[in-house]
Structures are given as C-alpha cells and as structure tokens.
PARO-964564 format. One record per residue (C-alpha): residue in one letter; x, y, z. Coordinates in nm, 4 decimals, decimal comma. Each point is the difference from the previous one (the first is absolute). Layout:
<gukes>
{rest:a x:X y:Y z:Z};
...
</gukes>
This chain:
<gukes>
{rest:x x:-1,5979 y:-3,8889 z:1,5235};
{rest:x x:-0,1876 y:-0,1153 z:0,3353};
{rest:x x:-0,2691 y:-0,0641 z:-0,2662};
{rest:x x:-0,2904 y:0,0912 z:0,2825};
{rest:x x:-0,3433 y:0,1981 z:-0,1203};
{rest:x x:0,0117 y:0,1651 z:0,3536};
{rest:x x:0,2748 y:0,2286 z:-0,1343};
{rest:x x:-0,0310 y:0,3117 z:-0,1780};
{rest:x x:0,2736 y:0,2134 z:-0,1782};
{rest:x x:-0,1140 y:0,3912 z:0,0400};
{rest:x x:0,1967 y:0,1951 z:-0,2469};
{rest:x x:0,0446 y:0,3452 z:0,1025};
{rest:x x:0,1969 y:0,3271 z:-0,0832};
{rest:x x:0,1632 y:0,1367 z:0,3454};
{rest:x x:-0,0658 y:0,3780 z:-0,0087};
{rest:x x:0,2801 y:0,1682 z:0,2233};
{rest:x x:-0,1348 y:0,3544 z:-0,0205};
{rest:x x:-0,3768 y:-0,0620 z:0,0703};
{rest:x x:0,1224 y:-0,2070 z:0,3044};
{rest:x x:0,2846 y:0,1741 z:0,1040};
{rest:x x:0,2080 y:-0,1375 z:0,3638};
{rest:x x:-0,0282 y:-0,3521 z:-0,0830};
{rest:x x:-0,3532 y:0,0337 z:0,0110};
{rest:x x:-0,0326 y:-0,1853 z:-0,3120};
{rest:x x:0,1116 y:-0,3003 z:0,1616};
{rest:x x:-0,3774 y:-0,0025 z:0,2289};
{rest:x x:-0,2017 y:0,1355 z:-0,3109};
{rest:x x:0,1484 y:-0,3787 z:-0,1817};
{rest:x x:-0,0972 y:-0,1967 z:0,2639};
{rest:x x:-0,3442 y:0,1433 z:0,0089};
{rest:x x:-0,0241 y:-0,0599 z:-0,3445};
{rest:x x:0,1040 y:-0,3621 z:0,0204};
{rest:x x:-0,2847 y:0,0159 z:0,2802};
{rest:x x:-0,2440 y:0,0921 z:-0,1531};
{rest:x x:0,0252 y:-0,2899 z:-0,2430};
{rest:x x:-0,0637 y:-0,2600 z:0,3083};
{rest:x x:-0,2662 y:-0,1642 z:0,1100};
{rest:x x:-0,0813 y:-0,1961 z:0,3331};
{rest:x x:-0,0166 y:0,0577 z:0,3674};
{rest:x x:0,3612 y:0,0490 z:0,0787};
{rest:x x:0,2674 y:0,1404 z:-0,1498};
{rest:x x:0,3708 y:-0,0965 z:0,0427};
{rest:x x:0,2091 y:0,2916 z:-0,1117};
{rest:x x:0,3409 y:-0,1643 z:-0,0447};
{rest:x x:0,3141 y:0,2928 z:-0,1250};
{rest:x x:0,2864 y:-0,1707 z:-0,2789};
{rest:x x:0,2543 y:-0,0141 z:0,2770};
{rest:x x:-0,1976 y:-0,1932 z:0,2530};
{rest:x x:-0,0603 y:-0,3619 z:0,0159};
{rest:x x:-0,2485 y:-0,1939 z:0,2221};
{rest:x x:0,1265 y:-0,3425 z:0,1619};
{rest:x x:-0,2148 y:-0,2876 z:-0,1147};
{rest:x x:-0,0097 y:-0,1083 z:0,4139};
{rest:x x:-0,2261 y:0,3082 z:0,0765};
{rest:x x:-0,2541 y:-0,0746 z:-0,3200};
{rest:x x:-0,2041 y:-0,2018 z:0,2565};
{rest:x x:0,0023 y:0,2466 z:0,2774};
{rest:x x:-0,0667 y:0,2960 z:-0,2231};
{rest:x x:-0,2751 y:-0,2096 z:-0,1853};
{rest:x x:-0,1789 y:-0,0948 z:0,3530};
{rest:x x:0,0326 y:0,3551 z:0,1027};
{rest:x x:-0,2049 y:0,1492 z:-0,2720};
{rest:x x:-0,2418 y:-0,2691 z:0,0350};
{rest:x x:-0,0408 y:0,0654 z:0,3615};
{rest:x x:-0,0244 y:0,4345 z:-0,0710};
{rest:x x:-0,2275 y:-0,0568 z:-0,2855};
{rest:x x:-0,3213 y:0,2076 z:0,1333};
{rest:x x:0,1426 y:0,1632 z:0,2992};
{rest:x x:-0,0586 y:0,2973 z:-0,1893};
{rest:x x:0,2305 y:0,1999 z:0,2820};
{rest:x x:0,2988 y:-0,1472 z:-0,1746};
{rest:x x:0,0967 y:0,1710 z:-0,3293};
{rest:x x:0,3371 y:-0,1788 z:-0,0593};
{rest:x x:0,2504 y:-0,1959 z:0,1896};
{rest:x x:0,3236 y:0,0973 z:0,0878};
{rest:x x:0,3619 y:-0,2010 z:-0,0549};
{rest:x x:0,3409 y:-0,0196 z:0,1665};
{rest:x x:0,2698 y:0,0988 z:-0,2352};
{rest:x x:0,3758 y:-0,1497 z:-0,0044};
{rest:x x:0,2096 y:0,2684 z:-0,2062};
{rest:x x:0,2804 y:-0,1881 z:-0,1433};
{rest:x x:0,3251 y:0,1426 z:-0,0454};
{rest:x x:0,2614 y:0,0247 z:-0,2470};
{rest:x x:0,0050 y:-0,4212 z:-0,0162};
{rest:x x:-0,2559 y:-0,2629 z:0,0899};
{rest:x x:0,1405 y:-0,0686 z:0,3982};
{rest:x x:-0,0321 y:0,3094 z:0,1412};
{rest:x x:-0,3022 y:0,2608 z:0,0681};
{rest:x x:-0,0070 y:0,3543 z:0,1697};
{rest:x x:-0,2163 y:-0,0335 z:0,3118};
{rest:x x:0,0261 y:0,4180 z:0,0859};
{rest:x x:-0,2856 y:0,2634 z:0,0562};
{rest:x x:0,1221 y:0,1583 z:-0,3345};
{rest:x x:-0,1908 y:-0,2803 z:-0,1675};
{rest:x x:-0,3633 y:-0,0582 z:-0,0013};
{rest:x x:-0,1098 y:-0,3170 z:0,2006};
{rest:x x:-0,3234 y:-0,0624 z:-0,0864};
{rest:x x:-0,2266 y:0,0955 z:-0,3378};
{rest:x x:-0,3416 y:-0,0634 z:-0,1579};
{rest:x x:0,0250 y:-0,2324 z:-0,3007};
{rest:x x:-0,3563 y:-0,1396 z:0,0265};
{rest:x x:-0,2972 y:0,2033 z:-0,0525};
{rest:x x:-0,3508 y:-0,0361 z:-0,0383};
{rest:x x:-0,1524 y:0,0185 z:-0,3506};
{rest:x x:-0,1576 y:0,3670 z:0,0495};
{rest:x x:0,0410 y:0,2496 z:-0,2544};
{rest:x x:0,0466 y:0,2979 z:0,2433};
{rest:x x:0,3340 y:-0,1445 z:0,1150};
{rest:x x:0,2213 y:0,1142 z:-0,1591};
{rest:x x:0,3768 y:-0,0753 z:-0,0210};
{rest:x x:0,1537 y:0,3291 z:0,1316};
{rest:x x:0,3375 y:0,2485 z:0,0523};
{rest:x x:0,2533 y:-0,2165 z:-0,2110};
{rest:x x:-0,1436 y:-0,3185 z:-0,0034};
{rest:x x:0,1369 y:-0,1618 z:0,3277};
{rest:x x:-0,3405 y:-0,0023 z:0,1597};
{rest:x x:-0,3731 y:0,0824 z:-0,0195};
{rest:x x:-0,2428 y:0,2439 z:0,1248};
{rest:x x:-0,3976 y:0,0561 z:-0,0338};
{rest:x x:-0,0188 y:0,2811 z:-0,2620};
{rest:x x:-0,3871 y:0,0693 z:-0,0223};
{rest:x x:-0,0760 y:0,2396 z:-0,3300};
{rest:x x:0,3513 y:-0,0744 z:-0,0684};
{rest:x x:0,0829 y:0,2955 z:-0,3401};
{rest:x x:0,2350 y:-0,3096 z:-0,1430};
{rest:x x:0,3162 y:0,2689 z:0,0284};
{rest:x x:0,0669 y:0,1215 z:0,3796};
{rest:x x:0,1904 y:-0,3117 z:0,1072};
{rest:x x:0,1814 y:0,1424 z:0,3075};
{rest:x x:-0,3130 y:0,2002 z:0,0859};
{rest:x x:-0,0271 y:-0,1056 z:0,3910};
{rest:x x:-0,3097 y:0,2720 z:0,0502};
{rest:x x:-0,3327 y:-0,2381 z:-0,0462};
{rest:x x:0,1819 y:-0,3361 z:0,0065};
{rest:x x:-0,0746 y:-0,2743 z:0,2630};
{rest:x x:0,2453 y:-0,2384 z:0,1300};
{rest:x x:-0,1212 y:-0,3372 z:-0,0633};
{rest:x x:-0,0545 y:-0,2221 z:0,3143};
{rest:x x:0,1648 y:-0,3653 z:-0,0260};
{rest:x x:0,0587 y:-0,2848 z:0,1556};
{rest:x x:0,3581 y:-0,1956 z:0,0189};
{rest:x x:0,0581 y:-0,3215 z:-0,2086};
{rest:x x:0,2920 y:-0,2103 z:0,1780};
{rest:x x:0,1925 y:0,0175 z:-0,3541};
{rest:x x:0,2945 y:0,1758 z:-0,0961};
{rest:x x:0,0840 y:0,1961 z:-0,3391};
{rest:x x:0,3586 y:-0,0537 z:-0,1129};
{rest:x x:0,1245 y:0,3131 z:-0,1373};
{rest:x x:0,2670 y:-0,0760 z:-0,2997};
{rest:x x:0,0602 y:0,3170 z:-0,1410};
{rest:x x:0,3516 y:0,0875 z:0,1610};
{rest:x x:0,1298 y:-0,3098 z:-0,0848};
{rest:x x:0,1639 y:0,0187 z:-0,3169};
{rest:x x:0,3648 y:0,0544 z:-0,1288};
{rest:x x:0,1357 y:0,3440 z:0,1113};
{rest:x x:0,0045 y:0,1426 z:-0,3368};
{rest:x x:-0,3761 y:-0,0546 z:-0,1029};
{rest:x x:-0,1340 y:0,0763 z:0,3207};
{rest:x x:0,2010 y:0,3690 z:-0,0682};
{rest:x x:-0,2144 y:0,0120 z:-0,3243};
{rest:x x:-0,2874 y:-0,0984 z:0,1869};
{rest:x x:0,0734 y:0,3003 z:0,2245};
{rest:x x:0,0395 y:0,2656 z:-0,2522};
{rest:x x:-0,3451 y:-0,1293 z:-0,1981};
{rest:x x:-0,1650 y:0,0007 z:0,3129};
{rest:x x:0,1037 y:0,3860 z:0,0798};
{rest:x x:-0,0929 y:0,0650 z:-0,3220};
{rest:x x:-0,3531 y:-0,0976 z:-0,0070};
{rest:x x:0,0128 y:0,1776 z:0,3282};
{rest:x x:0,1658 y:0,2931 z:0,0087};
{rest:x x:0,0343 y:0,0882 z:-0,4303};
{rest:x x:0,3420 y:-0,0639 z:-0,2140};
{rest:x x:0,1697 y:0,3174 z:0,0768};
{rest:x x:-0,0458 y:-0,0425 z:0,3915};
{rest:x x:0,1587 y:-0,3766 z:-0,0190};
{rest:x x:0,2849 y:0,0702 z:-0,2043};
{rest:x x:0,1029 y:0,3327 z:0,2380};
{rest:x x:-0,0407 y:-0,3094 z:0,2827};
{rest:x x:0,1713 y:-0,2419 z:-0,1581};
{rest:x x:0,3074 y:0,1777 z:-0,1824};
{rest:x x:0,2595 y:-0,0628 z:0,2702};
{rest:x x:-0,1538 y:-0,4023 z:0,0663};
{rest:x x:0,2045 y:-0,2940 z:-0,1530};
{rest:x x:-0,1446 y:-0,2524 z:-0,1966};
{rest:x x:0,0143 y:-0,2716 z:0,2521};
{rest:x x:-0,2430 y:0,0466 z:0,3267};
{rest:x x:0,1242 y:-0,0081 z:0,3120};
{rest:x x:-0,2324 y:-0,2161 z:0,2189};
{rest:x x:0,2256 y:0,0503 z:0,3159};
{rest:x x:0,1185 y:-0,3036 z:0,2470};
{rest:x x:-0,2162 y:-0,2513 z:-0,0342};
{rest:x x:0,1311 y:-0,1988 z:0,3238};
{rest:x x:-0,2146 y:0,2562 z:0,1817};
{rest:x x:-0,2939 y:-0,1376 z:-0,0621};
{rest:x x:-0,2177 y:-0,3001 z:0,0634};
{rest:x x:0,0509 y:-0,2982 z:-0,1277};
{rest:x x:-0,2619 y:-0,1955 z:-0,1578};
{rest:x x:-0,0022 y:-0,3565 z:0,0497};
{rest:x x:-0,3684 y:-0,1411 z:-0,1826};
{rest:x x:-0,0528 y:-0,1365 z:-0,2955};
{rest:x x:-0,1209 y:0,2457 z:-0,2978};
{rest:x x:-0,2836 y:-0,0031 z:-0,2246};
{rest:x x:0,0182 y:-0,2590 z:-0,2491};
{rest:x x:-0,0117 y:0,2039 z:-0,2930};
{rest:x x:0,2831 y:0,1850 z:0,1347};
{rest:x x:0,2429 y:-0,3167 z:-0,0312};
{rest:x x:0,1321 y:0,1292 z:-0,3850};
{rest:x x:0,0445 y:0,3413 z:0,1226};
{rest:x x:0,1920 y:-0,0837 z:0,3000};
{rest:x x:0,1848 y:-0,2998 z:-0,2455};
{rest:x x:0,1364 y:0,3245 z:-0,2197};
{rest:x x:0,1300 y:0,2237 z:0,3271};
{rest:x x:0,3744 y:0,0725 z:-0,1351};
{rest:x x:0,0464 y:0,3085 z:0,1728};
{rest:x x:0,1411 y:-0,0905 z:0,3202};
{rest:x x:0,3454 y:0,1642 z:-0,0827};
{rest:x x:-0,1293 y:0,2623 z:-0,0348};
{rest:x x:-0,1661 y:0,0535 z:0,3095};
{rest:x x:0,1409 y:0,0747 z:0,3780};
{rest:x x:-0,0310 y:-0,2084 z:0,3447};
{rest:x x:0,2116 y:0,2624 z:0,1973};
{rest:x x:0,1453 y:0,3269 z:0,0468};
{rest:x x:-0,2916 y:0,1744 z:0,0854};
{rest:x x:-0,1893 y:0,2449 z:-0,2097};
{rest:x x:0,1045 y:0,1644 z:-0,3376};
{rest:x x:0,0196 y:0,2858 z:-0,1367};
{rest:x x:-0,3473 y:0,0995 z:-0,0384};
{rest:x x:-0,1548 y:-0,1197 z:0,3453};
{rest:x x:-0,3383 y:-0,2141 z:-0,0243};
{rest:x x:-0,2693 y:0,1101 z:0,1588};
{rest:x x:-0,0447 y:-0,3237 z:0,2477};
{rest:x x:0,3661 y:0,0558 z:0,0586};
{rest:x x:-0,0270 y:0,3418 z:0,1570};
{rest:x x:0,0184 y:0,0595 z:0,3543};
{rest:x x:-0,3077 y:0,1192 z:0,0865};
{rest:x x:-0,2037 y:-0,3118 z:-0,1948};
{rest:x x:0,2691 y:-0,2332 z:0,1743};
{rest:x x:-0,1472 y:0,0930 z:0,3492};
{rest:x x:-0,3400 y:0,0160 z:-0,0709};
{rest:x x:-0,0025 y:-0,3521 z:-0,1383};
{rest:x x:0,1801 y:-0,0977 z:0,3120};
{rest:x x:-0,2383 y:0,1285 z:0,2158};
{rest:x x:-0,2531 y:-0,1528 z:-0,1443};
{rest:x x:0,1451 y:-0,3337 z:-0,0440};
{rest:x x:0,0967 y:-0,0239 z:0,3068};
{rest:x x:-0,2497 y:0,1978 z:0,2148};
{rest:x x:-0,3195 y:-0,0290 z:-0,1923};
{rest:x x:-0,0085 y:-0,3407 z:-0,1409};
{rest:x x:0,0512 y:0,1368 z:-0,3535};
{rest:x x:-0,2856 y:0,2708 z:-0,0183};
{rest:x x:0,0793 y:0,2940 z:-0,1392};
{rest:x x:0,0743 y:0,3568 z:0,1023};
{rest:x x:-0,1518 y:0,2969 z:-0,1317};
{rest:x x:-0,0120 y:-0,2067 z:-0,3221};
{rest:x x:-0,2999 y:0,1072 z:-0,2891};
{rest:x x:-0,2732 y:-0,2216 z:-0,0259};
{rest:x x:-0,1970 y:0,0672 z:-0,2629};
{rest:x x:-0,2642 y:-0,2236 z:0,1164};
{rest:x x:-0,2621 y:-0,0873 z:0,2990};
{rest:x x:0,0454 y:-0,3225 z:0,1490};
{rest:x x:-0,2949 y:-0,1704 z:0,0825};
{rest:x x:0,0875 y:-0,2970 z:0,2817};
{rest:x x:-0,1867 y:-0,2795 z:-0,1313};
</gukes>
C-alpha cells in the first residue's frame, strides 16, 4: 500500500526442520539479503521501529563510514519497551546495544537466531550457530537508538507470542510440556519498577499506541509474579546497579558479539 518500487515482497516457505533452534529466523533474513542491493544495509526486525529524529544522524553516519573499509556495520542503542508504551527494562538481562546496519558484503551473514551478524566465509548455508570459523564483525556506534516493541502487547497475545516463539525454538512437544501449567494471560510483573520513558515515539507508532487498551490488565505494584522475569531477579538487579551507578552504564561481563572500532 506504501505504493514505493524500492520494496520487494519475498515469498517464502519457513522450513522448521532444516533450520531447527530458531535458526530459520537468520536463514530468512539472509534470504531477504540477498535480494538487496547498495552499500549499506539497514536490517530493521517487525517489532522494532526507528524514530524519524535519528534518520539524519544515521544517514550522516553512513555517509561519513562509507570507505573506511575497517567498519563493517554500525552498532545501535536499544530501548526494550515493556508491557505498555511508558516504561522500558534498563537491566543486564537485556541486550544494550546490537548491529542493525551492515555493509552490503555477501560473506556477512545474519547469524545464531537472527539478533545479530557475523562474517561467515565459505558459509555451507545450514550451520547457523556454528561459532568455529566465524568472525565477529568490527563496527562503529551510530548515536541512534532501536525501540524494541515486541513485549508490548496485551497480556494474552504476547502469551501466544511466547508459546510460537518456543515452538520454532525448541519443537511442539517441548513447548506444550513448558507451557501446560501457564495461564492464558502473561504476567509481565510490576511495571512501577522500571524506567519511565518520557520522549516522544516514532511517528508511525501514534495508531499503535492510540489502540493500547490493556492497562487493566497490567500491574504498577506488588512486586514480581508468579513466574519471576529475568531483569527482575536478584542477581540481574545488582549487576545493573553496579553498572549504572559505578560504570556510567557499561556493561559487565555482557556478550558482545562484535569489535568496536573507535572512530
């Protein structure tokens, strides 16, 4: 409906038992890649959303990198959103930082689950968590921000999201022995625990946010539920505030699947 000739609908068949783990996810996104052309690429998931404020920064960015041929792709921040559209987990649990632009080279290769990328020379097409042979790719930071929408969402879809996720994952029969004592409703915990986000949004996110209905449905106290999330353990709860509070927000111990290149 956007009506533009820049985009191209790829149908595909997704083929859970050749790419078993959710490795099927990374074998569609290099499919989609290989159908690109140009110097960059800008590998944006379904549940994230760029803010129209960091198109110019992003733009300049890749203009400036263009033949530093050190720099394979350039790494974002990331603001997780969280059960509604004011609040975000800032924890260790979560990943802070990701690749999501990448240079146009046909030996990167989206990798693991799709989250990130990895140089994959004589890649065989199948071993997508093969670590043996694969290079990190070496990046440089982009002062933009990804904002991650996919746990925002009334409590009963996001518990179907849950249970298709597992099973593309971890097969049908694992998921349901997982699942069988769950409720239908997804507990996203207290909500008053974490921060509070006070910008503006994307602009294409305005009808989304215009349909949240879900509120009652969702808690701002009494501490965690019944199954615990993972920022809300103790262990993730001082990590984050040691590095909050005694590293200026840098991470601990954290996996980078990346080199960064200080440019």
């Amino acid at each position: 409906s956007i009506g533009s000739d820049k985009i191209r609908i790829i149908k595909t068949t997704w083929d859970l038992e050749k790419y078993p783990r959710g490795t099927v996810h990374a074998q569609q996104t290099n499919l989609a890649k290989s159908h690109c052309t140009g110097d960059w690429l800008f590998y944006v998931q379904s549940d994230e959303v760029v803010h129209e404020k960091y198109l110019p920064v992003i733009r300049a960015r890749c203009q400036e990198l263009l033949h530093d041929r050190d720099v394979e792709g350039l790494l974002f921040h990331y603001k997780h959103f969280w059960g509604d559209y004011d609040h975000y987990v800032l924890s260790h649990a979560w990943y802070p930082d990701e690749i999501r632009i990448v240079r146009n080279d046909p030996e990167i290769y989206s990798w693991w689950t799709a989250q990130s990328f990895r140089r994959i020379p004589d890649f065989d097409g199948l071993s997508y968590r093969q670590r043996e042979g694969t290079l990190k790719l070496k990046v440089a930071r982009v002062d933009a921000f990804i904002y991650h929408y996919g746990f925002v969402r009334p409590p009963r879809l996001m518990q179907k999201k849950r249970k298709a996720f597992n099973t593309i994952h971890w097969g049908e029969t694992k998921t349901q022995e997982k699942f069988k004592d769950d409720q239908d409703l997804y507990d996203y915990g207290d909500l008053s625990k974490l921060e509070v986000f006070g910008e503006t949004h994307p602009g294409v996110m305005k009808e989304f946010i215009s349909r949240f209905d879900w509120k009652d449905q969702l808690r701002y106290s009494g501490g965690p539920g019944p199954h615990m999330q993972k920022h809300e353990k103790l262990k993730y709860r001082f990590i984050t505030f040691l590095e909050q509070k005694l590293f200026s927000g840098k991470q601990l111990f954290g996996f980078r699947n990346y080199v960064l290149v200080r440019k």
